[in-house]
C-alpha positions in Angstrom: 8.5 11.7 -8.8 7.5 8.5 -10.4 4.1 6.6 -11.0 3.9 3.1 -11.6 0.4 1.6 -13.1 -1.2 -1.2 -14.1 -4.6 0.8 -15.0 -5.5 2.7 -18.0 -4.4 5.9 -17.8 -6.3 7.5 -20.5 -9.7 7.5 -18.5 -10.1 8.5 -14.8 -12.2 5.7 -14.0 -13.9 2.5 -14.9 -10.5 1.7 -16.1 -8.9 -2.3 -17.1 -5.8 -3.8 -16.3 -2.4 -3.2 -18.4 0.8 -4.0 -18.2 3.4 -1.9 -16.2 4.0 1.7 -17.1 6.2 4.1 -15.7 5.3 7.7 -15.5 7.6 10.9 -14.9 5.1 13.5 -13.2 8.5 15.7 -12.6 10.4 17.4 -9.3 7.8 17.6 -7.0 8.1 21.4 -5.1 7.4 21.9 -1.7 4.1 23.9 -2.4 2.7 22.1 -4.5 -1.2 21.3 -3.9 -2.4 17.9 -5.8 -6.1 18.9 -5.9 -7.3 19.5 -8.5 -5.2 17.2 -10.2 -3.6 17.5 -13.9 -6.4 17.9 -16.1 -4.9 15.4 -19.0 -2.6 12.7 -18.8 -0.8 11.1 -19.8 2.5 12.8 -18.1 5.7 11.4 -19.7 6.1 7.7 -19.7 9.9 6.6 -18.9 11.5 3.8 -20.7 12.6 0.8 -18.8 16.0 0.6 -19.4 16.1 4.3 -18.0 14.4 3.3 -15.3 16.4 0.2 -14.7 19.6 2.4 -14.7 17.6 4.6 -11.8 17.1 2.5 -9.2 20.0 -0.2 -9.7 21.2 -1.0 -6.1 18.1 1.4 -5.2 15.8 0.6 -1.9 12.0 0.7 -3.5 9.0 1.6 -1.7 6.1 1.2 -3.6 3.1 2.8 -1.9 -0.4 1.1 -3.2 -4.3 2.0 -2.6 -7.5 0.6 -1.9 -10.9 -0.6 -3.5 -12.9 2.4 -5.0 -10.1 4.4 -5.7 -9.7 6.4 -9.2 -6.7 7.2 -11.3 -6.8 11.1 -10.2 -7.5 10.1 -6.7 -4.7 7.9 -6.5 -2.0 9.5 -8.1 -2.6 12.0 -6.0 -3.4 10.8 -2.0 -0.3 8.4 -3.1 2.0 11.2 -4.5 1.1 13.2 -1.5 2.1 11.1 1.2 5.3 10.1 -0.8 5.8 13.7 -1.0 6.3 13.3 2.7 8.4 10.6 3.0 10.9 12.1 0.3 12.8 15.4 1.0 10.5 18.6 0.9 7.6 17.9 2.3 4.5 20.4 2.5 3.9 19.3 6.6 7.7 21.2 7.2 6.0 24.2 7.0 2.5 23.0 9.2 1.9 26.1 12.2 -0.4 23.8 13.4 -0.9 21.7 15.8 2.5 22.5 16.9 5.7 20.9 16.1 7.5 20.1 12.1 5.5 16.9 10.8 8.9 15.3 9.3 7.9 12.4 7.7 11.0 11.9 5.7 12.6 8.1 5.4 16.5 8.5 4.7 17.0 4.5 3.6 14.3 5.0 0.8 16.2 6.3 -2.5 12.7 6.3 -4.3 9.0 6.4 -3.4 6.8 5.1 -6.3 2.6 5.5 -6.3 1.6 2.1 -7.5 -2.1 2.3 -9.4 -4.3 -0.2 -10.5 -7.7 -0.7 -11.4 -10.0 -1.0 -8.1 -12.3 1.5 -9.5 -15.9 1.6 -8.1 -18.1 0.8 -11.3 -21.0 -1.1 -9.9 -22.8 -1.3 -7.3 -21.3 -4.9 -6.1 -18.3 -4.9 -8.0 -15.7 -5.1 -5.3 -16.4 -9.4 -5.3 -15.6 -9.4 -9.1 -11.7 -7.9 -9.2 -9.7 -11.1 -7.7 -8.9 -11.6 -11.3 -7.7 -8.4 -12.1 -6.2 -8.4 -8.8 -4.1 -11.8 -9.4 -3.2 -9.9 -13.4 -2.0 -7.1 -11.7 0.3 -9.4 -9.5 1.2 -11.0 -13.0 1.9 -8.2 -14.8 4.3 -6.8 -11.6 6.2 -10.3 -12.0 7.0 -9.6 -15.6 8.0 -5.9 -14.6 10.1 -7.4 -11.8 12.0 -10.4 -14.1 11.4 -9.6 -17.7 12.0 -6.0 -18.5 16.0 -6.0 -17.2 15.1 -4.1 -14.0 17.0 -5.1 -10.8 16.2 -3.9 -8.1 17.9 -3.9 -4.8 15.4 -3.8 -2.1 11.6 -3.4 -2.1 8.9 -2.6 0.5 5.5 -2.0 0.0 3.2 0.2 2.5 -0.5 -0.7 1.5 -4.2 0.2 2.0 -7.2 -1.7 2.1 -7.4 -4.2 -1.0 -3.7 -2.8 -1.8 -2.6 -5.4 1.1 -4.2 -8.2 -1.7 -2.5 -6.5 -4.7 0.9 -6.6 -2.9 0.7 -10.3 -1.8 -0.6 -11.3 -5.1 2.8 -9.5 -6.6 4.8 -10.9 -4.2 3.6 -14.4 -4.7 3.6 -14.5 -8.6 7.0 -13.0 -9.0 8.7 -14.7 -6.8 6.7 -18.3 -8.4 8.1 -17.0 -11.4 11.8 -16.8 -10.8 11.7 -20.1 -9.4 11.1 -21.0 -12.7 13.5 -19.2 -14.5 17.2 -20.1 -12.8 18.5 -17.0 -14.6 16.0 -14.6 -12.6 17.7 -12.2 -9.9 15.0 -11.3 -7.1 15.8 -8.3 -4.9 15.3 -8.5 -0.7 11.9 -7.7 0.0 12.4 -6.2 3.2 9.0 -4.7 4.7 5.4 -4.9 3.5 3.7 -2.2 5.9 -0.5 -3.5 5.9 -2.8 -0.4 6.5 -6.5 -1.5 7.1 -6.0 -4.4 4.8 -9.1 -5.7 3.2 -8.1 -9.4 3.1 -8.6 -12.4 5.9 -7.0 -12.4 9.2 -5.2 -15.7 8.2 -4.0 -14.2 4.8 -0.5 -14.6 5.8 -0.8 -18.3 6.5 -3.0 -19.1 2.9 -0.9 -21.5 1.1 -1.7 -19.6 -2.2 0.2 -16.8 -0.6 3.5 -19.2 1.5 6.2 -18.4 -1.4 5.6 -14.2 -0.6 5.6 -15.2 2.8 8.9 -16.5 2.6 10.1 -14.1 0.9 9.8 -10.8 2.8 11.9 -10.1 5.8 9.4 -8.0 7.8 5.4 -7.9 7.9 3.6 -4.9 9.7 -0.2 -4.7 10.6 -2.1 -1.7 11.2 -5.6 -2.3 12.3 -8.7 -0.4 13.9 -11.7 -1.7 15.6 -13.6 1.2 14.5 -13.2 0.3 10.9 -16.8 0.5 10.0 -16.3 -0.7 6.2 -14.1 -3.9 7.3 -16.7 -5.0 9.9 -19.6 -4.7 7.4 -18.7 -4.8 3.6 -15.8 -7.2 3.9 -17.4 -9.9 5.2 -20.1 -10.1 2.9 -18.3 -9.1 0.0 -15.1 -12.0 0.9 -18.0 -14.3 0.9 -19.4 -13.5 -2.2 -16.2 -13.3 -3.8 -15.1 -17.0 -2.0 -17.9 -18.3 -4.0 -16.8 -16.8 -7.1 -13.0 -17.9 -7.3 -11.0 -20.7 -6.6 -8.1 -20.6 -4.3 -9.4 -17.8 -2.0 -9.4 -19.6 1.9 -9.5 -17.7 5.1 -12.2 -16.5 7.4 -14.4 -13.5 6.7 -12.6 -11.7 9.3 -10.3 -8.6 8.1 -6.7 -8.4 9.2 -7.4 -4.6 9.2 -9.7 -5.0 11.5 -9.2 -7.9 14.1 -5.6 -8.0 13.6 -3.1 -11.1 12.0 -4.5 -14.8 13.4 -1.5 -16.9 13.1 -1.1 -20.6 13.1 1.7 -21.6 15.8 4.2 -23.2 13.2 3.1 -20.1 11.1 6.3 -18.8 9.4 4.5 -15.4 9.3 4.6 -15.7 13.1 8.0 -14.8 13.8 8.3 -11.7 11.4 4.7 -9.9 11.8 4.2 -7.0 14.4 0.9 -5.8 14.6 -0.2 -2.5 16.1 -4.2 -2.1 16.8 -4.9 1.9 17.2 -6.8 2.4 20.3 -9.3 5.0 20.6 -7.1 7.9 21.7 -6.5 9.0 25.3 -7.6 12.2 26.7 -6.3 15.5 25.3 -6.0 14.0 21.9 -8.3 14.7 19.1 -7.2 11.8 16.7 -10.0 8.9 16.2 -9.2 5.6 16.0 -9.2 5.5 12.1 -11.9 4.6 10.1 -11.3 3.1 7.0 -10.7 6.0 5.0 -7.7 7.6 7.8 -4.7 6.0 6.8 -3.6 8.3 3.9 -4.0 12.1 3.2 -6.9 12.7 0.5 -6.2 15.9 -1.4 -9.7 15.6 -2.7 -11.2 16.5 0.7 -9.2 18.8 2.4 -9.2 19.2 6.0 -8.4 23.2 7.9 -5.1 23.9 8.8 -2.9 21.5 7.2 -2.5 21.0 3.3 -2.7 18.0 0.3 -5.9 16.4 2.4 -4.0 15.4 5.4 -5.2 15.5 8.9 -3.8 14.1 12.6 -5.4 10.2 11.6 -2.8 9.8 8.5 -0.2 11.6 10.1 0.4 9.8 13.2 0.2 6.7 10.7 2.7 8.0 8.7 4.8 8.6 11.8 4.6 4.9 12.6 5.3 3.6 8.7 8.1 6.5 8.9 9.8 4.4 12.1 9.2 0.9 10.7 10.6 1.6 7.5 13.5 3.0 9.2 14.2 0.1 11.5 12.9 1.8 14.8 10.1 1.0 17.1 7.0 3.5 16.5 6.0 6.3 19.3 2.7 5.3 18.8 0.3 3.1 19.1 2.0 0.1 21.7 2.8 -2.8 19.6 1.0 -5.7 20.7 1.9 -9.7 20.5 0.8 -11.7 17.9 -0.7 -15.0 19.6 -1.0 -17.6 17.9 -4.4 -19.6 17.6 
């Protein structure tokens, strides 16, 4: 498996922004636990031109975390659930509840961790990372269109602040090829939105209209019962609005309340949305918090291994059907209407 980073990886936390670095963690076995994770890194780093020549004509998921997340904490909840999505995955051999949790994604040729510095280091720090935020969209650009890579296809499948990180990648790279008439950009197909800590209108910001118009497919996954996105977001948008230029949109969360398209949007036509309701009776999911979307080796839950549990599961199962072109068993898609 591969990890791609933008953090420095030679502390677990409190860590700045670097350019892009691929890492070889190895074949990833079927039993393998990710808790407690590798007690030194660095693992191998792979040169570019090798990894250009691994995933020409490739499809590319990149799968990207949240706000207070660490390096060993991400490599791992990230490698885990794209354990899953590869061949071999530890839920094959789940007892129970019942039934093989397949979670495997036959058009993906390689899924690929994505880390970057949204360490927790203060006690109101989460305002201050916009600008490593719009770096670490920089930084992919120059990955993307100055290192020889070319890609194929690319999706991303996001948490939290990861919906921010993956817009502001989007948007810089694809700004930057326009500038250079040389530059190949691959399809961006589908940018999957888990919980995402940015505003409900993010998808019709100007700053943000070149990713727009660039990805086929947009999918948002959103809770009511998201506790963090109805009480530090809106605070923490507005703090952060007053900080930066070039940050619009209401202080409502797209994880939370769903996309709130214009009606000329161009967003409108290629966004689904899917609000979890709180589960019917017989079921013992919850309509997930912000912290349900993606297994957490670091807090393991009985009966099912690497930190998963039903919540990220039955998300996966729904990222797992998008990703593969199919409608998801679960929850019912609802319409986007615009405002």
């Amino acid at each position: 498996m591969l990890v791609l980073s933008f953090r420095d990886m030679s502390v677990n936390a409190c860590a700045g922004v670097t350019p892009a670095a691929i890492y070889d963690i190895g074949q990833v076995q079927q039993g393998r636990a990710w808790w407690p994770a590798q007690a030194a890194w660095p693992y191998p780093a792979l040169d570019f031109q090798k990894f250009g020549q691994m995933i020409r004509g490739a499809h590319v998921c990149f799968l990207i975390h949240g706000f207070n997340v660490n390096r060993d904490e991400g490599y791992t909840g990230l490698g885990a659930a794209a354990q899953e999505m590869a061949l071999g995955g530890a839920l094959l051999n789940l007892a129970t509840p019942p039934g093989q949790k397949d979670l495997y994604i036959p058009g993906l040729d390689f899924v690929i961790p994505l880390l970057w510095s949204g360490d927790w280091y203060l006690p109101v720090n989460y305002p201050f990372l916009l600008p490593d935020i719009r770096l670490t969209g920089r930084y992919f650009a120059r990955m993307m269109l100055g290192e020889g890579l070319h890609f194929d296809r690319i999706s991303f499948v996001t948490h939290s602040m990861g919906a921010r990180v993956a817009l502001e990648a989007l948007q810089q790279t694809v700004v930057m090829a326009k500038q250079n008439s040389a530059a190949r950009l691959p399809v961006f197909e589908k940018v999957i939105f888990t919980a995402a800590a940015v505003s409900d209108q993010a998808l019709d910001d100007l700053d943000y209209a070149d990713a727009v118009d660039a990805v086929k497919n947009f999918t948002v996954v959103s809770s009511l019962a998201d506790t963090v996105l109805s009480g530090a977001f809106p605070w923490g948008n507005a703090v952060e609005q007053a900080l930066w230029a070039n940050d619009p949109g209401t202080d409502s969360a797209l994880g939370r309340y769903g996309p709130r398209l214009q009606r000329a949007s161009k967003a409108l036509s290629k966004t689904s949305w899917y609000p979890v309701p709180p589960p019917p009776p017989g079921r013992d999911y919850v309509a997930p918090n912000h912290g349900d979307y993606f297994p957490r080796p670091a807090a393991p839950r009985p009966g099912y291994p690497n930190g998963w549990w039903e919540d990220p599961v039955m998300i996966g199962q729904l990222s797992q059907a998008v990703l593969a072109d199919q409608a998801p068993p679960w929850p019912p898609q609802r319409p986007v209407t615009p405002a």
